[in-house]
C-alpha positions as CSV (number, residue, x, y, z in Angstrom):
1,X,23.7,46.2,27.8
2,X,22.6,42.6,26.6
3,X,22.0,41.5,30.1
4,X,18.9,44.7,30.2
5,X,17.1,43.2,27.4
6,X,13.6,42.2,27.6
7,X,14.1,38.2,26.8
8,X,10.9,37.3,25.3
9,X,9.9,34.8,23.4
10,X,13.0,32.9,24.4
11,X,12.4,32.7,27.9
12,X,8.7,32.1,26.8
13,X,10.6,29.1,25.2
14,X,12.5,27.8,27.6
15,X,9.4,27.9,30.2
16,X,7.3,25.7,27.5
17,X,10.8,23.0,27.2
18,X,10.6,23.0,31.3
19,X,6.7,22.2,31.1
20,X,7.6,19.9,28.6
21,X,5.5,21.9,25.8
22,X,6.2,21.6,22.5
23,X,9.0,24.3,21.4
24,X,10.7,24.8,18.2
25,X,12.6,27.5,16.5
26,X,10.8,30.4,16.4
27,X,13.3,33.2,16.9
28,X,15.9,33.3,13.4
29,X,19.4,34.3,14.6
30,X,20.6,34.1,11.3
31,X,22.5,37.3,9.7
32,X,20.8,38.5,6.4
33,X,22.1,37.2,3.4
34,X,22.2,40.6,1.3
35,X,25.5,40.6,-0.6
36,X,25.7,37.0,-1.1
37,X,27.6,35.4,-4.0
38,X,24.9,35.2,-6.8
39,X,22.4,37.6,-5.8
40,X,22.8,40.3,-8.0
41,X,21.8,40.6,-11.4
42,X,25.5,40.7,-13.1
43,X,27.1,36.4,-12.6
44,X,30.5,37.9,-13.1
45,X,30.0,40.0,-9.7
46,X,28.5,37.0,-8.2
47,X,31.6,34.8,-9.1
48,X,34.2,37.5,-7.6
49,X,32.3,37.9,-4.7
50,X,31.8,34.7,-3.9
51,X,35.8,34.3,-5.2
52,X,37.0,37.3,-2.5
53,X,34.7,35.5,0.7
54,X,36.5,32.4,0.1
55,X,40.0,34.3,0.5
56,X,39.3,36.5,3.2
57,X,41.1,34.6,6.5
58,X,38.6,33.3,9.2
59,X,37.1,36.2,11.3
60,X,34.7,35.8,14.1
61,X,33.8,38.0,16.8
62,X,33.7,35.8,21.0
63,X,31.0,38.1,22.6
64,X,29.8,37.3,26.2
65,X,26.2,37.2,27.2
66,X,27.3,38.1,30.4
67,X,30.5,39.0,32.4
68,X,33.2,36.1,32.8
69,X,31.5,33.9,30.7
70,X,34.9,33.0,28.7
71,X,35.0,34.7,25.2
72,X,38.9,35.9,26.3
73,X,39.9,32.6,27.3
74,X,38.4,30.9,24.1
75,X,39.8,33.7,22.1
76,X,43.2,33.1,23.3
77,X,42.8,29.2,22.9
78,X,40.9,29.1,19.7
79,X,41.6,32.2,17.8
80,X,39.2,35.3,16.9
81,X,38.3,38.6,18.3
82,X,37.5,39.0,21.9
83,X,34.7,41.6,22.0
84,X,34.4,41.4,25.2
85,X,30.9,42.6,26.2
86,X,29.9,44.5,23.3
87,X,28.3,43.9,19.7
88,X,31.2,43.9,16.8
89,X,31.0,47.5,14.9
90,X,31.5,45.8,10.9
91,X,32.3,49.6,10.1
92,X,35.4,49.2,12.2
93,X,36.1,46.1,10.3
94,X,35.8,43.7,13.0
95,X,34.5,40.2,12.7
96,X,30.4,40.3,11.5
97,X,29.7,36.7,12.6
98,X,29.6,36.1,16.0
99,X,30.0,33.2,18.3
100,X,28.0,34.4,21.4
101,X,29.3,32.7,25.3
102,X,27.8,32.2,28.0
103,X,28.2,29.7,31.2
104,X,25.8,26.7,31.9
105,X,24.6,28.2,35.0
106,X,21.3,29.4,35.5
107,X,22.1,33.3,35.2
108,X,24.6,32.5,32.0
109,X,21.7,30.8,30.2
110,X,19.4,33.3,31.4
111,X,21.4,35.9,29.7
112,X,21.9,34.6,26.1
113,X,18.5,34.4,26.1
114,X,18.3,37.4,26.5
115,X,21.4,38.6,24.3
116,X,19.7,36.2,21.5
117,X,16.4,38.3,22.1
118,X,17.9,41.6,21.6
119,X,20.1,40.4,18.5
120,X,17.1,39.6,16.9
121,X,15.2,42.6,17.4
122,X,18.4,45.0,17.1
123,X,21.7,43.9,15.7
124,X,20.4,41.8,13.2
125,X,20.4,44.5,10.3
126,X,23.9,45.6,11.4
127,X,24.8,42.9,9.4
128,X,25.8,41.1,12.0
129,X,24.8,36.9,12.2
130,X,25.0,34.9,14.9
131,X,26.7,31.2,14.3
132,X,26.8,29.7,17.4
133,X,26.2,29.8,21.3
134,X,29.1,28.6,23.3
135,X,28.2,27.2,26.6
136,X,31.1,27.0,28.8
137,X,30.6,24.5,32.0
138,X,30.3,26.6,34.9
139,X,31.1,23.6,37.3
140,X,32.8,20.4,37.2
141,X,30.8,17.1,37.0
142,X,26.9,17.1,35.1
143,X,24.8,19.4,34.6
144,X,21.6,19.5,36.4
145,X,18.4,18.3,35.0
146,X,16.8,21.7,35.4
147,X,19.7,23.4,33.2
148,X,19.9,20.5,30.6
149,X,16.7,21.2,30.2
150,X,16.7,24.8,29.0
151,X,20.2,24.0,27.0
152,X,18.2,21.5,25.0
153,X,15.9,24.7,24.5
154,X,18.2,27.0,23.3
155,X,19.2,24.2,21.1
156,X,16.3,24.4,19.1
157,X,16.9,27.4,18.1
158,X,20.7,28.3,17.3
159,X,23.5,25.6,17.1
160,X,25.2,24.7,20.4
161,X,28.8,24.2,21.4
162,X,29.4,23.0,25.0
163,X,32.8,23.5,26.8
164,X,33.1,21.2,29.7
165,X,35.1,22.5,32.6
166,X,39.0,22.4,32.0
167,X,41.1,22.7,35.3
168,X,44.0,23.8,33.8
169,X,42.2,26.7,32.8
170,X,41.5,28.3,36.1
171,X,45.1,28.2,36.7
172,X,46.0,30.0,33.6
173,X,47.5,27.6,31.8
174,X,45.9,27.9,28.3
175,X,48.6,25.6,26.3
176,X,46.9,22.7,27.9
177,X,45.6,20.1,24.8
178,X,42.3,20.3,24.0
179,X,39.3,18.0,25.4
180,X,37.8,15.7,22.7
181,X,34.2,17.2,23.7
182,X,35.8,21.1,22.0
183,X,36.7,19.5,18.8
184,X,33.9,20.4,17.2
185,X,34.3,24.1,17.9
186,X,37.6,24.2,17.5
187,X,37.0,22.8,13.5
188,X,34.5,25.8,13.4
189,X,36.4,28.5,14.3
190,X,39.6,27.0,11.7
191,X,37.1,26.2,9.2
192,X,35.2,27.7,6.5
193,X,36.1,31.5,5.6
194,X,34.3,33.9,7.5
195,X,33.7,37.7,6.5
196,X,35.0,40.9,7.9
197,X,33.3,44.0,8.0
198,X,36.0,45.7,6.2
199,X,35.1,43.6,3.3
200,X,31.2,43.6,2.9
């Protein structure tokens, strides 16, 4: 499970950002880029490569950090594959890039980095890359100091999305418009063509 691995230099991270130590971005999330458009030797393949990544329709893979942290809901609001609490298998042609979720609470944040340790040191020649962490607002109102603090962390290293808390949400109502604050996400998930594994 992701929540069992050792987190590492990430959590030696975020204790520097709380000390106020210097910290920058020292673990690569980043999917390798074997099979890119113009890395071969033959232009012609490059060009039809690059020509079928461009048609294939957006595909990416909601995996949680830890239980409940919202990759169903966001799924079912924003499109994708819920993976639930598992790695995408490429082989079974599921989504290979991979927006990873976790909540803004202590134990959420504690847990992607820790899932963002063991990507790096496991799933990364799966194929797999990782495009963004999703941090989903465990609370109404701000988040505490302490918290920001290892956010702003974990910023350093991989993009950040934040959802704030949505009320109508909890209730089930998932038709509810959008807050101005998911916009961002919501253009990434719609917008430039992602690749399956069926298609590497």
């Amino acid at each position: 499970m992701m929540a069992q691995a050792n987190g590492g230099e990430m959590n030696q991270l975020m204790e520097q950002g709380a000390r106020g130590a210097p910290y920058g971005p020292e673990i690569w999330v980043r999917g390798p880029r074997d099979g890119a458009a113009g890395s071969g030797d033959d232009p012609a393949a490059g060009a039809a490569a690059a020509a079928e990544t461009a048609a294939t329709p957006t595909a990416f893979a909601w995996v949680n950090a830890h239980g409940g942290a919202g990759a169903s809901t966001l799924s079912a609001v924003l499109g994708g594959a819920d993976c639930g609490n598992r790695w995408p298998d490429p082989a079974a042609g599921e989504p290979v890039t991979v927006l990873l979720v976790a909540r803004t609470h202590a134990t959420g944040l504690q847990a992607l980095s820790q899932a963002l340790d063991t990507f790096r040191r496991e799933k990364q020649q799966l194929g797999l890359t990782v495009a963004a962490a999703v941090l989903v607002a465990d609370a109404p109102g701000r988040t505490p100091r302490q918290l920001a603090q290892r956010i702003k962390v974990i910023g350093s290293v991989i993009e950040v999305h934040r959802v704030p808390w949505i009320p109508q949400w909890r209730t089930g109502n998932l038709d509810a418009p959008l807050p101005r604050e998911v916009a961002a996400l919501a253009r990434l998930v719609s917008g430039p063509q992602q690749p399956t594994g069926g298609t590497q």
